[in-house]
N, C-alpha and C positions, 0 to 999 in steps of 0.2 A: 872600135872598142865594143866587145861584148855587151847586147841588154840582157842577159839571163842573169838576175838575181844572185847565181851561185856562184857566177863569176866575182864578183867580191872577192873570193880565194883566188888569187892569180898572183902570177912568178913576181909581179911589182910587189904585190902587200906582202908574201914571203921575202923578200928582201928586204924589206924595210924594216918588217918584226926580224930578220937575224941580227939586224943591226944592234937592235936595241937588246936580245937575248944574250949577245955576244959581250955587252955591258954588264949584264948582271949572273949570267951564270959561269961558274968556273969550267966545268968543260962539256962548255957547249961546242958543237960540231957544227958549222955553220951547213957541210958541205954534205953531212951525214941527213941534216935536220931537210935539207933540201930533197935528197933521194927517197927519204921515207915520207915526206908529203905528198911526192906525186909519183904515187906508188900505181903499174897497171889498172886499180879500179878507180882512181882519182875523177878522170873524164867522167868516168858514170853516177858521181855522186851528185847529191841534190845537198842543197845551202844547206840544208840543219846536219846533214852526216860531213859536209866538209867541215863545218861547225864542233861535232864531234869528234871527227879524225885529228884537226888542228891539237885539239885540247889533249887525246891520246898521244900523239906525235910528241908533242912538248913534256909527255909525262918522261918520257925515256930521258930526258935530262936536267931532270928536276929532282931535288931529295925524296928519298921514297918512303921518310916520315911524312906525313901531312904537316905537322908542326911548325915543323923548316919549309917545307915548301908555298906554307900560305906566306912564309912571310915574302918567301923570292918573289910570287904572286904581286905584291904589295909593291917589291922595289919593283917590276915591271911597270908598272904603272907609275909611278914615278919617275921612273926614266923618259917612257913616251911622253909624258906631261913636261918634261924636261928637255925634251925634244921638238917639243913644240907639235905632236902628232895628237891627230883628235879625230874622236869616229867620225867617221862620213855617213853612216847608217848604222849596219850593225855586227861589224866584220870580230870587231874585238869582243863580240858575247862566248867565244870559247874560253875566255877569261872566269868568265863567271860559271861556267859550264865545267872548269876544269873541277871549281871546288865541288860541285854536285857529283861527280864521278868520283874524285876518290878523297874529298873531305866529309862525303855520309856519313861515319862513324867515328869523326872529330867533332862533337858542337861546338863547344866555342871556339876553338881557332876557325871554325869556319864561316861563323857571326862574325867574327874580326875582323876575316877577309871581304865577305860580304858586302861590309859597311864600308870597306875603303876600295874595293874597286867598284863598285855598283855609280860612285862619282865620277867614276870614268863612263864604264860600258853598265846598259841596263842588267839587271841580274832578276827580274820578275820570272823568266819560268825558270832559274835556277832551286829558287829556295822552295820551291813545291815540293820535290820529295823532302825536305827535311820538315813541311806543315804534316804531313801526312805522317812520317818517322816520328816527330818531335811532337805534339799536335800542341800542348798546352807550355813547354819553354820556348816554341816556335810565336806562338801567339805572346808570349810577355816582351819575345825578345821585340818583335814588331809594333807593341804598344810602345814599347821605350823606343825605336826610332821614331815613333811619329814627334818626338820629341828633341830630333836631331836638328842642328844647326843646318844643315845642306840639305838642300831641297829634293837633291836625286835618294837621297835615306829616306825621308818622308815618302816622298812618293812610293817606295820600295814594299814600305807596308801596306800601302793599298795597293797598291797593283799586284803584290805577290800575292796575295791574298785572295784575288777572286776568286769566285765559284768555277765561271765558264770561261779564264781568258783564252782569246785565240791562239790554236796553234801551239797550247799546253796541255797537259795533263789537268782535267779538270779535278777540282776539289769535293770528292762528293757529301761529306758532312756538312760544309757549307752549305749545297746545293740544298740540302732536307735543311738544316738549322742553321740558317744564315744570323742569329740571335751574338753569337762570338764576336762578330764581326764590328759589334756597333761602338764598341767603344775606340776602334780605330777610325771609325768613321766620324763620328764625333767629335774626337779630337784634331781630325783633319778636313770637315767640309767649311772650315772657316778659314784655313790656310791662306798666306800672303802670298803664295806664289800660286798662278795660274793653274801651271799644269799639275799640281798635288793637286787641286780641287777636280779638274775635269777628271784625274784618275780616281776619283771618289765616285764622282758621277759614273763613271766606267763603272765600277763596281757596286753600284746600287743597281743600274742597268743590268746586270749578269743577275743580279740575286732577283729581281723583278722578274724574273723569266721561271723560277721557280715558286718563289713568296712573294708573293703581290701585296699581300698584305703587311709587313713589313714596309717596302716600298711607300705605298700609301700613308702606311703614320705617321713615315717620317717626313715627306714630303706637307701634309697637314701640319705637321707641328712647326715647321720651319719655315714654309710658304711666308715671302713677305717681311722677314727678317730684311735683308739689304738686298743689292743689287746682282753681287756676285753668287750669294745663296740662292735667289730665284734663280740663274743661270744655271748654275750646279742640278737643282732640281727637275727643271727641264729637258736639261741633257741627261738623265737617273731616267728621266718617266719616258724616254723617246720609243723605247719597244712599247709601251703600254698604250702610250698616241696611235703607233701605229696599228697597234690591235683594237682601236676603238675602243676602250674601258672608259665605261659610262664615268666613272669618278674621279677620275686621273683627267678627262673630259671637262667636266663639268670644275673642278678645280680650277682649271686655266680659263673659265669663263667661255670655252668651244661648243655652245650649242647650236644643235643641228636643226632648230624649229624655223621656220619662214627664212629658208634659202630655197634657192629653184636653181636647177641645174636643167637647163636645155641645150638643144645642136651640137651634141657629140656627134662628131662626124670625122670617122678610119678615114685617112685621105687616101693611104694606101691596104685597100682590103686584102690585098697579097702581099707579101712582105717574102724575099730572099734570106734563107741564112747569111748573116754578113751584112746585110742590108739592115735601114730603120724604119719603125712604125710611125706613119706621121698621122695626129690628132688633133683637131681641137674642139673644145665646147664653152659655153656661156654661163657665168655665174648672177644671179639676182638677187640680192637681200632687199625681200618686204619687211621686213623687218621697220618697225619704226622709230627706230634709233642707229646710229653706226655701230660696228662690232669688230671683232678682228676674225677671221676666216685659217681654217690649214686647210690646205689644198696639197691632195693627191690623187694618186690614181694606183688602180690594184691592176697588174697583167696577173690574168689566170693562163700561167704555164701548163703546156702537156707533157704529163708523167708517159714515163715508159706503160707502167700499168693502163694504159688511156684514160685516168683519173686527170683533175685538173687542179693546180695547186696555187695557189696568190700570195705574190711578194706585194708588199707596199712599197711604192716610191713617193716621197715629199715632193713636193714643187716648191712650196715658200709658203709662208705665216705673212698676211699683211689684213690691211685695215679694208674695210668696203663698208662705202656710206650707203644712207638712208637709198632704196630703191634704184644705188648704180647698179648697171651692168658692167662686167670685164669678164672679155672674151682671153679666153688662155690656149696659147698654141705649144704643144711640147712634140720631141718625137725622142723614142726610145728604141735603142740598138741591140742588133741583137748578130754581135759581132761575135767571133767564137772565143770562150773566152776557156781557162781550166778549171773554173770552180761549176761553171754552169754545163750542161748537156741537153742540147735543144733538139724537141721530136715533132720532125712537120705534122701536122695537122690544124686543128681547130683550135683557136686559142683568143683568151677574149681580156676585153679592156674594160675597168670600169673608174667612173670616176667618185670618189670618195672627200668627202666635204665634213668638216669637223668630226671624223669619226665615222659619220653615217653614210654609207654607198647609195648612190645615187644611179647613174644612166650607167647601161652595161650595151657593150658593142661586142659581136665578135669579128676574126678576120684569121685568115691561113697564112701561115707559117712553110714557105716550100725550101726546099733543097738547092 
């Protein structure tokens, strides 16, 4: 079996959706719906245009009102729910993709559709162009689901919502005035279901990256409420931890006073593309009480430009009493991967303790 991502689309999951197409549309072609899916450029498509083409493909048999077709939309998913067929990832988002292609200039039957298939398959980067098209019934429509019974509605409106979600079209009024946002946030970081809160958290996180301040008041005003809002909170402030901000810091009690960081020591001062860096060094709280510790470390990457650039990695958040030491051994890969592009040269390790960078090593990176 295929590991490529894209492969999702394969002749099994087109068979299985004719099955169910062939239930609910009057003249579907099973045999028509097959040749125009794996049309000469299919091989070369990548997951989000098989994604697309899917959703094209299925228009040519579908009513070419929006009207009528949100509703066939509706009985699709009812049928596979009736069949007992359920994502495995995220193969059925051409579902929600269909309406954003050609229910843009339907609102409400496309909110219709939205809310009942989005209980199937996620629909977060569907309803972006219609924040952007719609900006203020987009936003009412999304305060009234965080008021939905099903949790995948709820969540719908925070996550569709974000500024910077991955792998979407970012929002950029949010991005400058993330202020709109708060009342979906509000109504939802108290949520009974897990994953609506952590996609709150998601989305405090994205808006943090542009308004910090924002982030911060809310995190102040709410800190210490219960168990699952400090979690929530934590997970919102995690790019902030990682940039070191002194008050996002000093909020979780992380300070960086009477720690010592000694024996960093590159085990491997040369390191192979493909190959990992192996490190370790010693942490000491004089401190004269116990504390609780975040432990990382910053690799300063070489840019093309011979610049050097620093990603944070966590290691873990734990407790170190009065005057222990613990020694911490990690090693980090630098396996080829498609988001990253690694340039041999000089490149350096440092390690970072509540925020504050501590001992810096460097070590070569070869080919």
């Amino acid at each position: 079996m295929s590991s490529l991502f894209k492969d999702l689309y394969n002749p099994e999951f087109y068979e299985k959706l004719s099955n169910i197409l062939m239930q609910t549309l009057a003249r579907f072609d099973a045999n028509a719906f097959t040749r125009l899916i794996f049309s000469d450029q299919f091989d070369g498509y990548e997951l989000k245009q098989r994604m697309s083409h899917t959703a094209q493909v299925l228009h040519q048999f579908m009513p070419s009102e929006f009207e009528h077709a949100s509703l066939k939309l509706i009985e699709i998913v009812e049928n596979l729910q009736a069949a007992g067929i359920s994502e495995g990832s995220v193969e059925f988002m051409f579902l929600p993709q269909y309406i954003e292609l050609f229910g843009i200039d339907d609102f409400d039957h496309s909110m219709t559709a939205f809310e009942q298939v989005t209980q199937f398959t996620s629909a977060e980067f569907a309803v972006r162009p219609f924040l952007i098209k719609y900006p203020q019934a987009m936003l009412q429509q999304m305060q009234a689901w965080t008021k939905h019974q099903h949790p995948r509605v709820r969540r719908l409106a925070s996550e569709g919502s974000r500024p910077r979600l991955p792998w979407a079209m970012a929002l950029p009024s949010f991005k400058q005035d993330p202020q709109p946002l708060l009342n979906i946030i509000n109504a939802l970081y108290q949520d009974s279901d897990e994953v609506v809160r952590r996609s709150v958290a998601n989305n405090l996180n994205d808006i943090a990256k542009d308004n910090t301040d924002f982030v911060l008041q809310f995190a102040t005003t709410h800190l210490g409420e219960n168990k699952n809002t400090d979690r929530l909170i934590k997970h919102a402030c995690r790019t902030l931890l990682k940039q070191g901000n002194g008050e996002v810091l000093a909020l979780f009690g992380l300070g960086s006073d009477e720690l010592e960081v000694s024996n960093l020591v590159v085990n491997t001062p040369q390191v192979t593309i493909g190959d990992k860096l192996d490190f370790s060094f010693e942490i000491v709280n004089v401190k004269n009480e116990s504390r609780v510790i975040r432990i990382e470390y910053g690799l300063y990457y070489l840019k093309k430009n011979g610049e050097l650039a620093r990603k944070v990695f966590k290691i873990s958040e734990r407790d170190i009493a009065v005057n222990e030491l613990q020694r911490i051994s990690r090693k980090q890969s630098f396996k080829v991967i498609t988001t990253r592009v690694f340039y041999p040269g000089e490149h350096q390790l440092s390690i970072i303790i509540n925020g504050r960078e501590f001992s810096k090593e460097s070590f070569m990176l070869l080919k």
